[in-house]
LOGU-315247 format. One record per residue (C-alpha): residue in three letters; x, y, z. Coordinates in nm, 3 decimals, always signed. Layout:
<site><type>Ala</type><u>X</u><v>Y</v><w>Z</w></site>
...
//
This chain:
<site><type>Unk</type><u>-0.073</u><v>-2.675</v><w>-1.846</w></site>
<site><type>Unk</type><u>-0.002</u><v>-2.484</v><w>-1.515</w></site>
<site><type>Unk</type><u>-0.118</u><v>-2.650</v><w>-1.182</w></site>
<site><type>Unk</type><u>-0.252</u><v>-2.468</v><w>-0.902</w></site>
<site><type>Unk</type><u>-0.245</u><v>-2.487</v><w>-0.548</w></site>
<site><type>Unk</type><u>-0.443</u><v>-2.287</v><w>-0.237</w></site>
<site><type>Unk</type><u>-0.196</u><v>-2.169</v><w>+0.023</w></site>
<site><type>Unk</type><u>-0.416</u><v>-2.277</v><w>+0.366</w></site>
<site><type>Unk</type><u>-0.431</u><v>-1.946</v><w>+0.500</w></site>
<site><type>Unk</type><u>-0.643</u><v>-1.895</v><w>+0.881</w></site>
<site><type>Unk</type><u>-0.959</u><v>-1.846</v><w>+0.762</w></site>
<site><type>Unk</type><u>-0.950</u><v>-2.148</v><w>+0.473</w></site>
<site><type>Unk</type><u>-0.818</u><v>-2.295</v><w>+0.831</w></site>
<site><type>Unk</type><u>-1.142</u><v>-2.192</v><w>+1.047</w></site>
<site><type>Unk</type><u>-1.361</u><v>-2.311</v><w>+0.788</w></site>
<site><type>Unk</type><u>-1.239</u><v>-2.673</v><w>+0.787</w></site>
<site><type>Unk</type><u>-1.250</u><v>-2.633</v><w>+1.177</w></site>
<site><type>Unk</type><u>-1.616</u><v>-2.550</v><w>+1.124</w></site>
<site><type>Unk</type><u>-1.749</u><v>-2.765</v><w>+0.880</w></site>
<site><type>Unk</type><u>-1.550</u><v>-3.082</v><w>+0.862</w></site>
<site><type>Unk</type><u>-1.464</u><v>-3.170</v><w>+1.221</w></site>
<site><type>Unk</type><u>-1.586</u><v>-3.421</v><w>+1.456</w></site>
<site><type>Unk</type><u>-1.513</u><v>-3.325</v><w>+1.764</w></site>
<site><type>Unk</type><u>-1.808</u><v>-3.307</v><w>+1.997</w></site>
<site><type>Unk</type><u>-1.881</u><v>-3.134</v><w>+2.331</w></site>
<site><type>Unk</type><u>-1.720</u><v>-3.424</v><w>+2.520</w></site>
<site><type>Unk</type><u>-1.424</u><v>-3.357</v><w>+2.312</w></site>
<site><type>Unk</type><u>-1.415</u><v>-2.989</v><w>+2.416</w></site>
<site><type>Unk</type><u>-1.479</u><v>-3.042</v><w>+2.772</w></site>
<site><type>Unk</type><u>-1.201</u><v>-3.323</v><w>+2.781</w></site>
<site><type>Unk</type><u>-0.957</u><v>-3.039</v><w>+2.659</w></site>
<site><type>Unk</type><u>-1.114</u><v>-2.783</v><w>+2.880</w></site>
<site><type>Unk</type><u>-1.038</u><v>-3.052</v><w>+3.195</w></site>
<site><type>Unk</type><u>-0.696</u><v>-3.163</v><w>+3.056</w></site>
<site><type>Unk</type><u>-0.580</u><v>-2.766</v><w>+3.076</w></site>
<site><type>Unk</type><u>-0.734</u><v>-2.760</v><w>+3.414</w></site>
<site><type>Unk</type><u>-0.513</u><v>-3.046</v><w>+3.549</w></site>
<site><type>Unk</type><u>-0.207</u><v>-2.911</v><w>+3.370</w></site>
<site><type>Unk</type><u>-0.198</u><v>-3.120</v><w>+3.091</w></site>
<site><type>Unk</type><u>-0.032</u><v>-2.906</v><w>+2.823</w></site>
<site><type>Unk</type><u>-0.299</u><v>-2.783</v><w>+2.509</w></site>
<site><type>Unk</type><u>-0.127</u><v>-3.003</v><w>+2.264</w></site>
<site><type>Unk</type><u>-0.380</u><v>-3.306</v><w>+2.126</w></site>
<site><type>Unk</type><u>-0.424</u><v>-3.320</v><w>+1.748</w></site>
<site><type>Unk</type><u>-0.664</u><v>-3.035</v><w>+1.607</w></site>
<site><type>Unk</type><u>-1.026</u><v>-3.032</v><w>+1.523</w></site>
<site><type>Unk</type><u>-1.005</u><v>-3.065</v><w>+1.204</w></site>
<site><type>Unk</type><u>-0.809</u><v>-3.396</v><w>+1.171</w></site>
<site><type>Unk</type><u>-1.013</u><v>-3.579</v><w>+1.398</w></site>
<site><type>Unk</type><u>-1.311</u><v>-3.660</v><w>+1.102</w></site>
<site><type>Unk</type><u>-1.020</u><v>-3.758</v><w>+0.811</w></site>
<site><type>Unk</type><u>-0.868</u><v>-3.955</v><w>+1.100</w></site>
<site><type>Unk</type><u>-1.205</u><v>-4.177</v><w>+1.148</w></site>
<site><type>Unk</type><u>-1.265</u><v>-4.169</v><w>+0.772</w></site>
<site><type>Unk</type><u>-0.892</u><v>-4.305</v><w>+0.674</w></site>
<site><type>Unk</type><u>-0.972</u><v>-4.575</v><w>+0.991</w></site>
<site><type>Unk</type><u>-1.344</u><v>-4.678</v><w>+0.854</w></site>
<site><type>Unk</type><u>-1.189</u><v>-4.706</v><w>+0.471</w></site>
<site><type>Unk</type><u>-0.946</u><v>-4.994</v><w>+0.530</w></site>
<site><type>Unk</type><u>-1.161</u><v>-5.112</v><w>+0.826</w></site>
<site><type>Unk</type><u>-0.968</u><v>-5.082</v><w>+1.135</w></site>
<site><type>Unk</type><u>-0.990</u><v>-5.304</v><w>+1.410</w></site>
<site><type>Unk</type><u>-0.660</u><v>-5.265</v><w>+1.601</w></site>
<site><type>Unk</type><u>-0.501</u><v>-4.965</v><w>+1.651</w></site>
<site><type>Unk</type><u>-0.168</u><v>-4.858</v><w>+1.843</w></site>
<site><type>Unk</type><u>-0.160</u><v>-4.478</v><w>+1.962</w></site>
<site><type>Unk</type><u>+0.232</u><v>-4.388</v><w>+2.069</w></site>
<site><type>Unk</type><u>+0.172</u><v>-4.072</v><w>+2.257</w></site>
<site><type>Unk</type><u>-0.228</u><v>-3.983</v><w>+2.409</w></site>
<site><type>Unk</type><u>-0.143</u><v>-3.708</v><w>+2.602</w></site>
<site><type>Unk</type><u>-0.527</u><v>-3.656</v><w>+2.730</w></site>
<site><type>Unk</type><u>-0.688</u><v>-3.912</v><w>+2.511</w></site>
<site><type>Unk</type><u>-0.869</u><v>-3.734</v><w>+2.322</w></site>
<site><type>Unk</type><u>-0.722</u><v>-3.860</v><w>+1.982</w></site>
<site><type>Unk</type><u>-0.746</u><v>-4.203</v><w>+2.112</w></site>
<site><type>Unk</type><u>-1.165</u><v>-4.132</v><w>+2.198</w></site>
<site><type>Unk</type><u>-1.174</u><v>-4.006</v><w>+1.833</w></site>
<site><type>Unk</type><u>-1.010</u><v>-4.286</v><w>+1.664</w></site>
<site><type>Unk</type><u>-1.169</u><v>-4.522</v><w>+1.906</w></site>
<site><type>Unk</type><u>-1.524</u><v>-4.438</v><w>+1.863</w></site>
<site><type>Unk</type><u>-1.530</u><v>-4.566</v><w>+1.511</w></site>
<site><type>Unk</type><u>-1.373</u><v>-4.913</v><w>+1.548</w></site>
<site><type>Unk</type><u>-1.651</u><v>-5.210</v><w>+1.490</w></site>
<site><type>Unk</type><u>-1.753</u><v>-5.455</v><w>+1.802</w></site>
<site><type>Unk</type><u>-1.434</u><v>-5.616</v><w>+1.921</w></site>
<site><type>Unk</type><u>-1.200</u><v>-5.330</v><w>+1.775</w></site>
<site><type>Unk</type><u>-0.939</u><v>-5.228</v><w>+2.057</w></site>
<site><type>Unk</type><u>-0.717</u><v>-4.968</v><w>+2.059</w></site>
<site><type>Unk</type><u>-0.392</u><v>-4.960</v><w>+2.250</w></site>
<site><type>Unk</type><u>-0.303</u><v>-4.649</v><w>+2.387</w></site>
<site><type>Unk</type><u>+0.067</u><v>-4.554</v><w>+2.491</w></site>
<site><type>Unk</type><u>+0.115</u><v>-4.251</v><w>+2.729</w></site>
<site><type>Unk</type><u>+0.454</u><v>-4.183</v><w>+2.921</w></site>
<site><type>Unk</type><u>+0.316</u><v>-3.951</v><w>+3.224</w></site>
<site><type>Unk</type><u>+0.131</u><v>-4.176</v><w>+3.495</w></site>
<site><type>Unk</type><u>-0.108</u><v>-3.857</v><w>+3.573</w></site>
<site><type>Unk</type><u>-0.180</u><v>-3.796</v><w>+3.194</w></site>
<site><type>Unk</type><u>-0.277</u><v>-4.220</v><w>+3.166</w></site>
<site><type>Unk</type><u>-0.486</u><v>-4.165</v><w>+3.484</w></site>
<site><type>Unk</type><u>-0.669</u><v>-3.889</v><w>+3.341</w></site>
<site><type>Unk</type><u>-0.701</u><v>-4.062</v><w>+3.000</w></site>
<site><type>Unk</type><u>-0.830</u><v>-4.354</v><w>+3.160</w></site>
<site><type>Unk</type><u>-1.099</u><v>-4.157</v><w>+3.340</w></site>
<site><type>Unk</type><u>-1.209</u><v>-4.031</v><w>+2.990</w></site>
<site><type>Unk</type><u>-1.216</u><v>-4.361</v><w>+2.823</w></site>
<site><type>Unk</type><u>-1.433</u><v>-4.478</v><w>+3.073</w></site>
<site><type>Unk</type><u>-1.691</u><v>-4.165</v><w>+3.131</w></site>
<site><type>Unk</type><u>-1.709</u><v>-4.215</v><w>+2.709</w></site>
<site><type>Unk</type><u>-1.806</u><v>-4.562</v><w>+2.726</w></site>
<site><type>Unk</type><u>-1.496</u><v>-4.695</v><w>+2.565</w></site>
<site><type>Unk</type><u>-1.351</u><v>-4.877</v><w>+2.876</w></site>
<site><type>Unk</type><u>-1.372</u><v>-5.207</v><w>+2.674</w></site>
<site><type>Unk</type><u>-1.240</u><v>-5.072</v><w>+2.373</w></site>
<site><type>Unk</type><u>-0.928</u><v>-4.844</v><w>+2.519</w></site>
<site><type>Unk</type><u>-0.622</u><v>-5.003</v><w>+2.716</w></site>
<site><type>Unk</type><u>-0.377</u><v>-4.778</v><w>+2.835</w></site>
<site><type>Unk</type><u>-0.031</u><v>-4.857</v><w>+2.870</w></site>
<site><type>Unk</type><u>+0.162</u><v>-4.655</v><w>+3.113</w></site>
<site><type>Unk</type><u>+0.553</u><v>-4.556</v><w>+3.085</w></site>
<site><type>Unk</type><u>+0.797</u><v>-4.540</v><w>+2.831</w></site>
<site><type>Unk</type><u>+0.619</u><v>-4.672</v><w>+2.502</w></site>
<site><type>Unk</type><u>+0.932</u><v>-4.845</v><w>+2.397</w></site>
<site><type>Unk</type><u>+0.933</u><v>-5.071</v><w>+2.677</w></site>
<site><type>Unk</type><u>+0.575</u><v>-5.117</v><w>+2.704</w></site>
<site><type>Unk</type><u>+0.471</u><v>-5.163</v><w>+2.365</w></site>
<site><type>Unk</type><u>+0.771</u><v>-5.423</v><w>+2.288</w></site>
<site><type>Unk</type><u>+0.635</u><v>-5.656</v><w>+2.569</w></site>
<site><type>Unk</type><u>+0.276</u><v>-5.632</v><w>+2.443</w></site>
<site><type>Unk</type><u>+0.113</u><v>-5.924</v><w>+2.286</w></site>
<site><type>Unk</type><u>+0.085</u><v>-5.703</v><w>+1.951</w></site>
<site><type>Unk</type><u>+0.446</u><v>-5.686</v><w>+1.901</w></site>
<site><type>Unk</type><u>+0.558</u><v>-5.993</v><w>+2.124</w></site>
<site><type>Unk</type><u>+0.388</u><v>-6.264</v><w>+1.927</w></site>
<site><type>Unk</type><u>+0.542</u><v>-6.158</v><w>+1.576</w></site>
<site><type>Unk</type><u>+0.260</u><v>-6.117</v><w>+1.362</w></site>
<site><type>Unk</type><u>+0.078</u><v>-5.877</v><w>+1.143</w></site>
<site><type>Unk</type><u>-0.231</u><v>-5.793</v><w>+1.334</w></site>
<site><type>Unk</type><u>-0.184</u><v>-5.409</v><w>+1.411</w></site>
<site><type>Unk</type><u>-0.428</u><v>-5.186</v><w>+1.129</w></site>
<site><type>Unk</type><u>-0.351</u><v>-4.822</v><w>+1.202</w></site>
<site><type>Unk</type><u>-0.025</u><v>-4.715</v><w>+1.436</w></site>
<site><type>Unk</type><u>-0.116</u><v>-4.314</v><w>+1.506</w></site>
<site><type>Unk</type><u>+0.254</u><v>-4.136</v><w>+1.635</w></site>
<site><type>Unk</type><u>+0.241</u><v>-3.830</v><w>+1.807</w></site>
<site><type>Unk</type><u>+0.492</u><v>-3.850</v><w>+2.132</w></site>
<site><type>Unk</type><u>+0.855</u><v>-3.787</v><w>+2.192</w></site>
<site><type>Unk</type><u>+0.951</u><v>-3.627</v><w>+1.832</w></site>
<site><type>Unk</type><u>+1.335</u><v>-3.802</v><w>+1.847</w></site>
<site><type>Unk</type><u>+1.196</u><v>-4.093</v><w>+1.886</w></site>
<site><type>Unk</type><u>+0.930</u><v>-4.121</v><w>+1.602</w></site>
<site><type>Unk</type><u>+1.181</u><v>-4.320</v><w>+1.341</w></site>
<site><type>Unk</type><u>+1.223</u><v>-4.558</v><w>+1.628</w></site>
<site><type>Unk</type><u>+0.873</u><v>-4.618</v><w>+1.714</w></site>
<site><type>Unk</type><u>+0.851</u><v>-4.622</v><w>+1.312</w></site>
<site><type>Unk</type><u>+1.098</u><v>-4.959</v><w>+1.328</w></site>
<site><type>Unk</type><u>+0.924</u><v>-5.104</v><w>+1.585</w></site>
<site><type>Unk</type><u>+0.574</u><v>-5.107</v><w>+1.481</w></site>
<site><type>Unk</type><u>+0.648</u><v>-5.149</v><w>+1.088</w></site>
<site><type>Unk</type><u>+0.712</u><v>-5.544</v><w>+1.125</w></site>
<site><type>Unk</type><u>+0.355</u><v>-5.612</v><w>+1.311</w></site>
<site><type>Unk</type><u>+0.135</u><v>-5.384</v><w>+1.054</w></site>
<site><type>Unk</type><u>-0.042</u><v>-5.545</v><w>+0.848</w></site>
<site><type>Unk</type><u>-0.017</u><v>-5.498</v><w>+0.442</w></site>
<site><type>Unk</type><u>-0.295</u><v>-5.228</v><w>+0.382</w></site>
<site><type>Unk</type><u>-0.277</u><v>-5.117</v><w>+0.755</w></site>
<site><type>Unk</type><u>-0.160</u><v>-4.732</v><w>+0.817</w></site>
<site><type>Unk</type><u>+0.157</u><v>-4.578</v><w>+0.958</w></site>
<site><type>Unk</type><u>+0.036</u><v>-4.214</v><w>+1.054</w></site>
<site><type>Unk</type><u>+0.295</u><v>-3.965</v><w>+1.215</w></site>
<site><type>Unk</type><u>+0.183</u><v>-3.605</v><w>+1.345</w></site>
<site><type>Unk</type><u>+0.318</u><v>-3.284</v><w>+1.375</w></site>
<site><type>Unk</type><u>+0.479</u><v>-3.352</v><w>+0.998</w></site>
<site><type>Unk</type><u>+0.521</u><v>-3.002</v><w>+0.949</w></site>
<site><type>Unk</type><u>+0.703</u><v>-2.931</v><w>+1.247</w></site>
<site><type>Unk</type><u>+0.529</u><v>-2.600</v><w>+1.367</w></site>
<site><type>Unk</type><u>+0.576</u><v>-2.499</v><w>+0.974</w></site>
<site><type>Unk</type><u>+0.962</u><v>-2.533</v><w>+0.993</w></site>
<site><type>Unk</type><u>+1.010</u><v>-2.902</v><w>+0.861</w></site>
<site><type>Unk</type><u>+1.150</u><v>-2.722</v><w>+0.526</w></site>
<site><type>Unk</type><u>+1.367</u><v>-2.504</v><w>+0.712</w></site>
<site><type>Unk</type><u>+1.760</u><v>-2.575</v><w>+0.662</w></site>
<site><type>Unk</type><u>+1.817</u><v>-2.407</v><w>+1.026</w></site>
<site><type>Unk</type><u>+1.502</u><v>-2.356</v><w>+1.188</w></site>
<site><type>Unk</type><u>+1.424</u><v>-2.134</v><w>+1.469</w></site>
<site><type>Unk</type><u>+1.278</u><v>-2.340</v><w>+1.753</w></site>
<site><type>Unk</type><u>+1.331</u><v>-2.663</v><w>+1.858</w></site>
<site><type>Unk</type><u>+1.585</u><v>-2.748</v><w>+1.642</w></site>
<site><type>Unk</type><u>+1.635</u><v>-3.054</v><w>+1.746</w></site>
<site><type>Unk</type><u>+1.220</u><v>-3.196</v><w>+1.715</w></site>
<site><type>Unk</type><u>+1.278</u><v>-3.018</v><w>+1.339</w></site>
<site><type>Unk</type><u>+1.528</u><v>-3.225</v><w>+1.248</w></site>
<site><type>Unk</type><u>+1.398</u><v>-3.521</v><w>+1.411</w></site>
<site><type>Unk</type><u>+1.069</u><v>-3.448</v><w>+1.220</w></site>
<site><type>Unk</type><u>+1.239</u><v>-3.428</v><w>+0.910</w></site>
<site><type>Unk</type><u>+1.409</u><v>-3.721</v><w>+0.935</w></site>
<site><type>Unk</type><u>+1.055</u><v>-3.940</v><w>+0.992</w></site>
<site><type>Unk</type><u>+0.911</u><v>-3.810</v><w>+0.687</w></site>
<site><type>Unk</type><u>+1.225</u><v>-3.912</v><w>+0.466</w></site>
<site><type>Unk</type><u>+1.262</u><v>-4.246</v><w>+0.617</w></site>
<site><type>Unk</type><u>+0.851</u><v>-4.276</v><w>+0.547</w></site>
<site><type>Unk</type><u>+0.878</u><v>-4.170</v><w>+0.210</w></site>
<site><type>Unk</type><u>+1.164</u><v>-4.335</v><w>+0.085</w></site>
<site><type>Unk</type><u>+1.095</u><v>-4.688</v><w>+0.266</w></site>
<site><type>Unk</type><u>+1.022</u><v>-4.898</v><w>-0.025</w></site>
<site><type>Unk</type><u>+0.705</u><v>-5.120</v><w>+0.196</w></site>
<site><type>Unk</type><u>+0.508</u><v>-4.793</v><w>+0.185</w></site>
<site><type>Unk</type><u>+0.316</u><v>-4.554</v><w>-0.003</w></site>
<site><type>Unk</type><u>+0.360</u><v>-4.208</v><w>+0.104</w></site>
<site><type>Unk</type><u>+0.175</u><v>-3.885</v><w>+0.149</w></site>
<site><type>Unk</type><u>+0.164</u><v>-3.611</v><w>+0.365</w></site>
<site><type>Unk</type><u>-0.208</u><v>-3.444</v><w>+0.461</w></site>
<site><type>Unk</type><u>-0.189</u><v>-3.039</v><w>+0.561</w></site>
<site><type>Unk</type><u>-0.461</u><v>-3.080</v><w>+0.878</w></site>
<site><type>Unk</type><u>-0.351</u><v>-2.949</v><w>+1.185</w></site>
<site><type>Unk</type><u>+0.034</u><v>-2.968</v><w>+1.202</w></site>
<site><type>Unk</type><u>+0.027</u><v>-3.198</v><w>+0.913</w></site>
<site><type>Unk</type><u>-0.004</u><v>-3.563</v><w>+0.950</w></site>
<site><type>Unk</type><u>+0.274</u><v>-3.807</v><w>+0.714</w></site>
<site><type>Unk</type><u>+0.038</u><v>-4.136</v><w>+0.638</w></site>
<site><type>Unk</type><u>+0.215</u><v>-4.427</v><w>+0.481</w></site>
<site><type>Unk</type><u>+0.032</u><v>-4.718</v><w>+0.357</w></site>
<site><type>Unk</type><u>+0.190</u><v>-5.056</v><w>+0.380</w></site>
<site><type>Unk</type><u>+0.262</u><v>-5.212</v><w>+0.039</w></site>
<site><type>Unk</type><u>+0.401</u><v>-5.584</v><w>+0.187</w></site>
//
């Protein structure tokens, strides 16, 4: 028996854009303001944002660690369905990108629900109560910053998820070059890239998978 698989050409592309998104008109203005202020046109696509809120509603999130929010609009998406108390801690390096995100949170309601930590998400994240305290609390840890640095975040964060919680790194296919040998641009984020998605897959506490969406988003699923 032969199995078959559909190459995700533009238009299969535009129609997932079109029917299974959930972004909304504040989601387009946010991006339309964050291009104004400079902030570069980088945030997750469209058409991730519903299977991001559907993965975080099926093992019912509650706390959720972004590394990397840019504008915030990922963090708004993933935000808006987390329960009454949910929180989501959002890590951004650039103090006018956290201003800007924190402007957002607020004009989308979410001021209770969003914190944004400002700086170097290494330093702030280790000295948060999350990670400071030791334990197992964190449901969903989203990773879309500083490509080098995604296997470090990944040893970080792994220790305070909780078994069942989510370990989701973007940009998985590397601007399609993550099975390249010697790709063509940034070599260097390739490589780095690649190396996430073999430490993911072959770390024996998680169960594996990589979704096409966007730039492709590696999802691991803590075993223990």
């Amino acid at each position: 028996m032969s199995t078959m698989s559909t190459p995700l050409t533009q238009e299969l592309n535009d129609y997932l854009r079109s029917q299974f998104s959930a972004e909304d008109d504040f989601l387009r203005t946010l991006n339309a303001e964050a291009t104004a202020a400079g902030i570069p046109a980088i945030n997750i696509a469209p058409e991730q944002t519903a299977f991001l809120q559907i993965l975080l509603r099926s093992i019912g999130a509650r706390t959720v660690v972004e590394v990397g929010s840019l504008a915030g609009y990922s963090a708004i998406v993933m935000a808006r369905v987390l329960p009454d108390g949910g929180r989501l801690v959002a890590c951004e390096f650039n103090p006018m990108h956290a201003d800007f995100i924190r402007r957002k949170v607020v004009e989308a309601g979410l001021g209770s629900v969003i914190e944004v930590l400002e700086g170097p998400a290494a330093e702030t994240l280790s000295a948060h109560p999350l990670l400071a305290h030791g334990q197992q609390e964190i449901d969903v840890v989203f990773i879309d910053a500083d490509k080098p640095n995604y296997s470090r975040y990944f040893e970080m964060v792994f220790p305070h998820v909780r078994t069942g919680g989510l370990i989701i790194g973007d940009n998985a296919l590397a601007w399609g070059q993550v099975h390249m040998p010697n790709p063509d641009s940034e070599p260097n984020n390739v490589k780095a890239l690649r190396a996430f998605n073999d430490l993911m897959v072959a770390h024996p506490g998680l169960q594996t998978t990589l979704v096409p969406l966007g730039d492709g988003m590696v999802i691991g699923l803590k075993l223990a």
